[in-house]
C-alpha positions as CSV (number, residue, x, y, z in Angstrom):
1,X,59.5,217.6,55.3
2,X,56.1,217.3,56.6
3,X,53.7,215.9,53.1
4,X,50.1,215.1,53.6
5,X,47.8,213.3,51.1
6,X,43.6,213.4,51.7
7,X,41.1,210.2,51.5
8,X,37.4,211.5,50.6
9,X,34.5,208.7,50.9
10,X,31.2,208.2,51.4
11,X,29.9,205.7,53.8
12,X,25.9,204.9,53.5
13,X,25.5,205.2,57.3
14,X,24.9,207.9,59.6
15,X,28.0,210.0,60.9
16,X,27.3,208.7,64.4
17,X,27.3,205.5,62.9
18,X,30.8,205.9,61.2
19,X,32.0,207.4,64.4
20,X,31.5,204.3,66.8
21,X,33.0,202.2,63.7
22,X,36.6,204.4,64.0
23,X,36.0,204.9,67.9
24,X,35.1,201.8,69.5
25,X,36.8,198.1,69.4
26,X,33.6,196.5,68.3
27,X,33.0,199.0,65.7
28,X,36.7,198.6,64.3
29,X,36.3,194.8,64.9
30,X,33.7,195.2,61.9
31,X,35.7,196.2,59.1
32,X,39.3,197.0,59.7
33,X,41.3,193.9,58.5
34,X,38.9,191.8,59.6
35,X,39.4,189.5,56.9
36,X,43.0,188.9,59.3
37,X,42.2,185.8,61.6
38,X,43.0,186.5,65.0
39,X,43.2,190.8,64.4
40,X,42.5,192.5,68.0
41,X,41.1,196.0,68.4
42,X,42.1,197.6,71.9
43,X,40.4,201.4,71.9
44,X,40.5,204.3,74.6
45,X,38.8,207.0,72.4
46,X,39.5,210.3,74.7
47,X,41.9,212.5,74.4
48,X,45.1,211.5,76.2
49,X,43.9,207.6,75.7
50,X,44.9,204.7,73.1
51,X,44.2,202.8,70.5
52,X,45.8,199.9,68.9
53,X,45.2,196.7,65.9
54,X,47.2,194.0,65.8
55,X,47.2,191.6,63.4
56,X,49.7,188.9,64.4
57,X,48.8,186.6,61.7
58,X,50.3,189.7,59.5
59,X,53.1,191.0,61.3
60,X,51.5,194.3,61.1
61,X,49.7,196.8,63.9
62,X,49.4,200.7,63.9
63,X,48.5,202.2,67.4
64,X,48.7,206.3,68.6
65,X,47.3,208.5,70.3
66,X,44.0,210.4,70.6
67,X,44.7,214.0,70.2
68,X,41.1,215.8,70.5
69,X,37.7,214.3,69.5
70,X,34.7,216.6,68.9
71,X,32.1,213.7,68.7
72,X,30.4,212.7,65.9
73,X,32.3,215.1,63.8
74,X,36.3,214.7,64.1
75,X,39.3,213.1,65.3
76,X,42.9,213.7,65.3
77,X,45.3,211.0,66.5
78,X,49.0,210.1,66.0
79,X,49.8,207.2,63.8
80,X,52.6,204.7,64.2
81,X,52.4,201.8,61.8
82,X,53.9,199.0,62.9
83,X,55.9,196.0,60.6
84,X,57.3,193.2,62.2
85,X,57.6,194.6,65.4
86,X,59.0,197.5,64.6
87,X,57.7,200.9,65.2
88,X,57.9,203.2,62.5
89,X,57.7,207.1,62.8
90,X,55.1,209.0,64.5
91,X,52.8,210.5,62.1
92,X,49.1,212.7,62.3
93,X,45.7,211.4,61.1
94,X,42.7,213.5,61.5
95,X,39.3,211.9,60.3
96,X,36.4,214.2,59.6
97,X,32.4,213.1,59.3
98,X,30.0,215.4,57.9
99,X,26.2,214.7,56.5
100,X,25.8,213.8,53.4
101,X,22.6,212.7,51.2
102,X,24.1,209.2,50.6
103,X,25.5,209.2,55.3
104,X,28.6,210.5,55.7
105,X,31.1,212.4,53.7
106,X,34.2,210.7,55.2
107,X,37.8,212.5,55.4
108,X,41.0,211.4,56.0
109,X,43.8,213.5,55.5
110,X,47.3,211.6,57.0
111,X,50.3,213.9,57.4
112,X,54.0,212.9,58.4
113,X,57.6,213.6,58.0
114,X,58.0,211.5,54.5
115,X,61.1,212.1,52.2
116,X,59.0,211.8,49.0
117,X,55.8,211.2,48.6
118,X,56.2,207.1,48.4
119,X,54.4,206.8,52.4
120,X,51.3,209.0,51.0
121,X,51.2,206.7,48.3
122,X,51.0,203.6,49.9
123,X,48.9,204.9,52.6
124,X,46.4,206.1,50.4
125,X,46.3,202.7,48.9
126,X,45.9,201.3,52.3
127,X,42.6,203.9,53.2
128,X,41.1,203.1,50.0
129,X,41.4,199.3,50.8
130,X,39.8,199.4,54.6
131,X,37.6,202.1,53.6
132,X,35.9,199.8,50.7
133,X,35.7,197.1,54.1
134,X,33.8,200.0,56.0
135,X,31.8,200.7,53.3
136,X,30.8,197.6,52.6
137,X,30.0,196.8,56.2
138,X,28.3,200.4,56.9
């Protein structure tokens, strides 16, 4: 059964800003896990291309594929995390900037084929952790 839970935050820095942090491997470099010694960022942000983190040190990576961008504003890519190696199932992210006041009203809603709603859970707890990262580096 196809579940879906949604991640709303704002990011004090300009939607193109927030764009080239999700979209680029220096960008992503900046925030996500970089607390991870020795985390690599590999990024191919059109549609059709790639994009990959690795942390080694972990055991963990997640990697898909870009579906469609609309630059500054959205993304949609597929999602496979990755534990130990091991690919997990192919799931959807789209991520959706917009103006706001504070810089961006941020969205991320993450959709896959989850028995219960323990995956949406966990990744939400995962968003909210390298979305403080982001926001602290915005």
């Amino acid at each position: 059964m196809i579940r879906s839970m949604t991640v709303d935050r704002v990011v004090p820095a300009e939607p193109a800003r927030v764009w080239a942090a999700f979209t680029t491997e220096v960008g992503l470099a900046g925030w996500w896990w970089a607390h991870l010694p020795g985390t690599t960022y590999r990024v191919d942000a059109r549609v059709g291309g790639e994009y990959r983190i690795t942390s080694a040190a972990a055991g963990i990576a997640v990697h898909g594929e870009y579906l469609a961008l609309d630059e500054p504003n959205t993304f949609t890519a597929t999602w496979v995390w990755v534990d130990d190696g091991v690919d997990g199932e192919t799931e959807r992210i789209t991520v959706t900037l917009a103006p706001h006041p504070a810089g961006t009203m941020l969205t991320i809603a993450h959709e896959g084929d989850w028995a219960d709603d323990e995956p949406a859970k966990a990744y939400q707890q995962g968003w909210h952790d390298v979305l403080d990262a982001l926001e602290r580096t915005a």
